[in-house]
N, C-alpha and C positions, 0 to 999 in steps of 0.2 A: 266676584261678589257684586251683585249691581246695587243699584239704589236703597238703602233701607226704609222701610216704613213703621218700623214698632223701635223704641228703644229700651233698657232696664237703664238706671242711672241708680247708682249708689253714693248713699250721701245725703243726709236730710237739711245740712246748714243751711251754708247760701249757695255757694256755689252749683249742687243740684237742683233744688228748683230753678236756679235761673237759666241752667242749660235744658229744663224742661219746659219752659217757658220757650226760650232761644227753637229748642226743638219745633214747637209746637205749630210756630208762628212758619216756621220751614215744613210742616205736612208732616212732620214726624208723631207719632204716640207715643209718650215717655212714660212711666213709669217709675216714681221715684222710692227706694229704700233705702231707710236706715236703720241704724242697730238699735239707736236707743227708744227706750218706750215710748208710745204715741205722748205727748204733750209734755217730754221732758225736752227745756230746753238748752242750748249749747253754753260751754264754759263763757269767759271773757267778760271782758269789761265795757270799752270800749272801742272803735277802730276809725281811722280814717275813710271815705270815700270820696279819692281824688276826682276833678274833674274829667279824666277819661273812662273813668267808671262811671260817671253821672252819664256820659255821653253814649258808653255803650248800652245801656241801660234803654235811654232815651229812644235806641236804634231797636227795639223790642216793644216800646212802649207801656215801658214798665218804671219810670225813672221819679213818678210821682211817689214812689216807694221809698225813696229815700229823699227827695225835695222837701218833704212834709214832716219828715221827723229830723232832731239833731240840730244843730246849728253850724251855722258857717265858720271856717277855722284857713284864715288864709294866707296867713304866716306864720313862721320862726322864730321867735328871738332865745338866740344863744346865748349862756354865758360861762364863767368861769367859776367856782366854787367860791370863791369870792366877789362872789357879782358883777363881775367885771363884764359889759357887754362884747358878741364877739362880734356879733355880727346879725342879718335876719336874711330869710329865707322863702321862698312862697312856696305854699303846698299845692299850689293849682294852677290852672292856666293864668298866663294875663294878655290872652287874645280877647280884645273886646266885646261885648257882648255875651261870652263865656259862664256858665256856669261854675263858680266857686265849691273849692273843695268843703266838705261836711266833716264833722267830727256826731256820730252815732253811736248809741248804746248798740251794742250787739243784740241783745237779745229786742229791742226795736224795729232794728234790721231784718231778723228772723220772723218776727212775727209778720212786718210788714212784706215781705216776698214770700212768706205762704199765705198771704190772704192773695196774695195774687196771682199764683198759681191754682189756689182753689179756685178761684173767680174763673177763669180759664178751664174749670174743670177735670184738673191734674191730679191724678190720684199720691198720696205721701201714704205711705204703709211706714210705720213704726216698729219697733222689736224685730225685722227682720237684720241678721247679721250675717253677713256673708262669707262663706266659710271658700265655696269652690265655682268652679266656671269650667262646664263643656264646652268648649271652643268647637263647631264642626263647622261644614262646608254650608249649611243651609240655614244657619241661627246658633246664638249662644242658650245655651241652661245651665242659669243660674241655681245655686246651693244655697240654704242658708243654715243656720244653726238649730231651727228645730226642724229640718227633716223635709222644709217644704222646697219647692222649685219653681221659678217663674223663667219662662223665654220670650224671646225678641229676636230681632235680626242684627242689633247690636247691644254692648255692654258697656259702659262708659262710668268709668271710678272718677266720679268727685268727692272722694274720701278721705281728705285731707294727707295730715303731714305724714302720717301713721298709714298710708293707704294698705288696705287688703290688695283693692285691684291692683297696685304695681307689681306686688310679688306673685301676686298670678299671671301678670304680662312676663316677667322678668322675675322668675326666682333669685338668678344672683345681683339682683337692684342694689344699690348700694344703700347704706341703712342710711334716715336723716341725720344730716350733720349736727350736733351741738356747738352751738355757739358762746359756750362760758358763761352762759345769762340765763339768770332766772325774773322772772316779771311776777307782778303783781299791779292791781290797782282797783280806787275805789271811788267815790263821791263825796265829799265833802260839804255839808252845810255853808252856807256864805258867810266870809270871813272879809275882813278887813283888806284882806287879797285879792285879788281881782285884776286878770291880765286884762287888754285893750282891743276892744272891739275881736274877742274871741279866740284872739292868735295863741301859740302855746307859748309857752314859755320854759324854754329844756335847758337844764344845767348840768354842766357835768361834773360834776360831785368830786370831791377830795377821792371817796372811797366809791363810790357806784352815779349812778345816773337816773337823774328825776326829770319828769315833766309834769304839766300839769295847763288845763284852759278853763275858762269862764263862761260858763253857760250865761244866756240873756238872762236866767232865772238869780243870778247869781253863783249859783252852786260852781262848784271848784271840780273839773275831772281828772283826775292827776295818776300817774303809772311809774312804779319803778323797774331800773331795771338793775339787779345786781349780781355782780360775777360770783362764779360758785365752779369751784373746781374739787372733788372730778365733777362727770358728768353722773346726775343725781340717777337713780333707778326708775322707770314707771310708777308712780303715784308717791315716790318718797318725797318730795317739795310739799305736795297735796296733804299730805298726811301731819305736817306741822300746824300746833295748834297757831290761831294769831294772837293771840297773847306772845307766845315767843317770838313771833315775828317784830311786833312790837318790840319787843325790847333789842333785838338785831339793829329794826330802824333809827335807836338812838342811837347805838354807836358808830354805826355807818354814817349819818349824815349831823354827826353831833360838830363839825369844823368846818360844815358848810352855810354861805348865806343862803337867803331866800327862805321860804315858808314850806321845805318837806316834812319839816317834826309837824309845824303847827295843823297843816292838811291831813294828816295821817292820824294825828291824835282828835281831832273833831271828825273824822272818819268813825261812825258806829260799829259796820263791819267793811270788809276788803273782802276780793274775789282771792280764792286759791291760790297760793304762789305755782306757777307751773314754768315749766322748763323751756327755754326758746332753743326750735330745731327750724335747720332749713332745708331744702332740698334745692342745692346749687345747679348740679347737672345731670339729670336723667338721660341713660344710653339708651332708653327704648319707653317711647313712651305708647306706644302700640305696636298689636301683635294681634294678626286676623281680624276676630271681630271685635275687639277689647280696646280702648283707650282710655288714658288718662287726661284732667285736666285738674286748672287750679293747684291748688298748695299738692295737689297728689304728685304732679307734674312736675313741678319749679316753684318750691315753698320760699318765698325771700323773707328776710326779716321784720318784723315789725317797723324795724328804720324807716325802711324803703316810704312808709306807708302807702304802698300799694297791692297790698297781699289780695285784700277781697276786690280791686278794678282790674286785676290781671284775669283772677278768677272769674268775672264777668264778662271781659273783651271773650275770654277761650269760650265762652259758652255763647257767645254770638259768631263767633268765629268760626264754632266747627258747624252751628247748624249752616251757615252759608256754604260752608263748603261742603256737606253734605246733601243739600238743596243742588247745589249747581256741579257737582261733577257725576259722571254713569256709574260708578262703583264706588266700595265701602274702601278700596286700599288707595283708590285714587284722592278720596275726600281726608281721609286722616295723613298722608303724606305730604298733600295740601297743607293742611292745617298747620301741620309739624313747620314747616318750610317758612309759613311765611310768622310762626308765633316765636319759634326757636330764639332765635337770632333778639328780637326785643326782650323777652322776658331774662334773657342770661346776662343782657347787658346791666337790664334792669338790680338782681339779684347782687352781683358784681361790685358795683356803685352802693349799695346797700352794705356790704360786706365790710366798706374801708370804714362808714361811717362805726359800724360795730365795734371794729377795733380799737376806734378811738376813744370810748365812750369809760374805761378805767384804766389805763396805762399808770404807767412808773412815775418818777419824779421826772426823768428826762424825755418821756413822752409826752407828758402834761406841757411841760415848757414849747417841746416843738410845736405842739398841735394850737396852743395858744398862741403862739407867735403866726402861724400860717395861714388859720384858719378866717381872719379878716379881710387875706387878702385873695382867699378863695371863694368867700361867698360873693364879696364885690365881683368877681369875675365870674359868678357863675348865676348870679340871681336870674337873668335874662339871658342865659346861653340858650345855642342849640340844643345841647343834649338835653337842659329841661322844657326845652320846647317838644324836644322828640317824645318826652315821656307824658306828658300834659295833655299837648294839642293833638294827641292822636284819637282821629275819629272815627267812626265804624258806621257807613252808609249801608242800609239792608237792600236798597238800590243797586250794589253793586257786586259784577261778577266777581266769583271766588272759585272758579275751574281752575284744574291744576296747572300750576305754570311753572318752570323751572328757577328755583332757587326761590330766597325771599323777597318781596313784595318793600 
């Protein structure tokens, strides 16, 4: 399979246009579809974009996209249901010079990376759903749900957690993990509340787990997150009115300190409660001319906050390796090799923090007692230098090499 020059990319969030984008800048034609109708746009509230997101971004020159909206959010403080501080944490680099990590309205986000994908002249087709994929030796053809078809010389699912494309790469994909957590969150009018110079401020609840940061504007952005077993049905969370919600949220957080009743009640409306999945470890993330990327790939939790800069490093990442190696199995083998290895680490580390977040009486006791004296050790470690300070030059070769990079 040699070089490709056309691609289909599925997926209208983010993470497709930004591998259209990523694509474009590498000689490639992308193509971008998704299911939902043109100018409908995606669930969520709000999301992190840490600084190696801002960085890979930047390496596309596209980073003005998220510089210009959101505000800066560059630490942690933790506490205990009784206010008890644990500890703080930074969400982004603290290499000098460095761009600080952003806290962004999703749909912000959205709008702001398809204005720049249009600018670029990339086409987003809407209401197309994709149902099926010819894989052949000279192009894929694409299906979609009413009847039409589009080809390329490759297909690339950034289709989130839910992907279609994985189960067309991998029928027996294993299904996204539930993680015991249902989320919610909304915006809050300015109140008396008000964390310091933007950081968040995450408590972990008697019964569930709140956050919440302070826009410059004053406004309060605040997210919960609460355990719910089993694991709910497709659109069952969705389908609760928030009136009932509301009243869940006082007895959930009715024995803890801090401001989640007061935020949530000066909250007019909240976004859908919806169910947090992840996708720990994918056994194939392509097959011929098909790959995966983003949350389709290795969806980590919200913890992590790095779900949409992983999303964006894989989409600078494969067009270089597509750019620089002579075939399609060579450049996606690449790809896998040297992204694998970070993003499971990533995912992993993101997992413990989950666990932590409603435990037992003698869970709460340990994680309180430990927890002080792991952020002291970890504020300035390695490992969050490895996930921060990792930077993506367009400068540089990405021909296939053995093992990861």
């Amino acid at each position: 399979m040699s070089r490709p020059r056309t691609a289909i990319v599925i997926g209208g969030g983010i993470a497709g246009p930004v591998t259209a984008i990523a694509l474009r800048k590498a000689g490639i034609e992308a193509t971008v579809f998704e299911a939902r109708p043109p100018g409908t746009q995606h669930n969520g509230v709000m999301l992190t974009l840490a600084t190696n997101g801002i960085d890979a971004l930047r390496a596309i020159g596209a980073e003005a996209a998220a510089l210009e909206i959101g505000f800066a959010t560059p630490g942690i403080t933790l506490r205990t249901h009784t206010g008890k501080r644990l500890g703080v944490t930074p969400t982004g680099s603290t290499r000098p010079g460095s761009t600080g990590s952003r806290t962004i309205r999703r749909s912000d986000l959205y709008r702001a990376i398809h204005a720049q994908a249009a600018d670029r002249g990339i086409t987003i087709e809407g209401g197309r759903r994709l149902v099926a994929a010819d894989d052949g030796p000279e192009g894929v053809c694409a299906v979609f749900d009413d009847g039409s078809t589009a080809e390329a010389d490759i297909l690339i699912g950034a289709d989130g957690v839910h992907s279609t494309v994985r189960t067309l790469i991998d029928p027996g994909a294993p299904r996204p993990a539930y993680t015991g957590l249902i989320t919610t969150g909304g915006y809050a009018p300015a109140t008396g509340t008000a964390t310091v110079g933007g950081d968040y401020e995450m408590i972990f609840g008697k019964r569930a787990f709140f956050g919440y940061a302070t826009a410059p504007d004053g406004e309060n952005w605040w997210f919960v997150n609460l355990p719910h077993r089993p694991e709910p049905g497709r659109g069952e969370v969705e389908a609760v009115p928030g009136a009932q919600w509301r009243r869940t949220f006082t007895q959930i957080y009715r024995d803890d300190a801090g401001p989640a009743l007061e935020l949530i009640s000066a909250t007019p409306d909240f976004a859908p409660m919806t169910a947090i999945h992840t996708v720990p470890k994918l056994p194939h993330w392509h097959r011929g001319r098909m790959i995966v990327v983003g949350d389709a790939a290795h969806a980590p939790s919200p913890t992590s906050g790095q779900g949409a800069s992983l999303s964006i490093e894989d989409a600078v990442v494969l067009a270089l390796s597509l750019r620089d190696n002579d075939s399609v199995s060579a450049a996606f083998a690449g790809f896998e090799s040297v992204r694998r290895p970070r993003v499971e680490r990533i995912i992993k580390a993101a997992a413990r923090i989950n666990n932590s977040k409603a435990p037992g009486p003698a869970g709460r006791f340990l994680r309180d007692l430990t927890l002080p004296t792991i952020l002291r050790m970890t504020a300035d470690s390695a490992s969050n230098r490895r996930v921060f300070d990792h930077q993506l030059d367009w400068a540089d070769d990405h021909r296939t090499r053995s093992g990861p990079r």
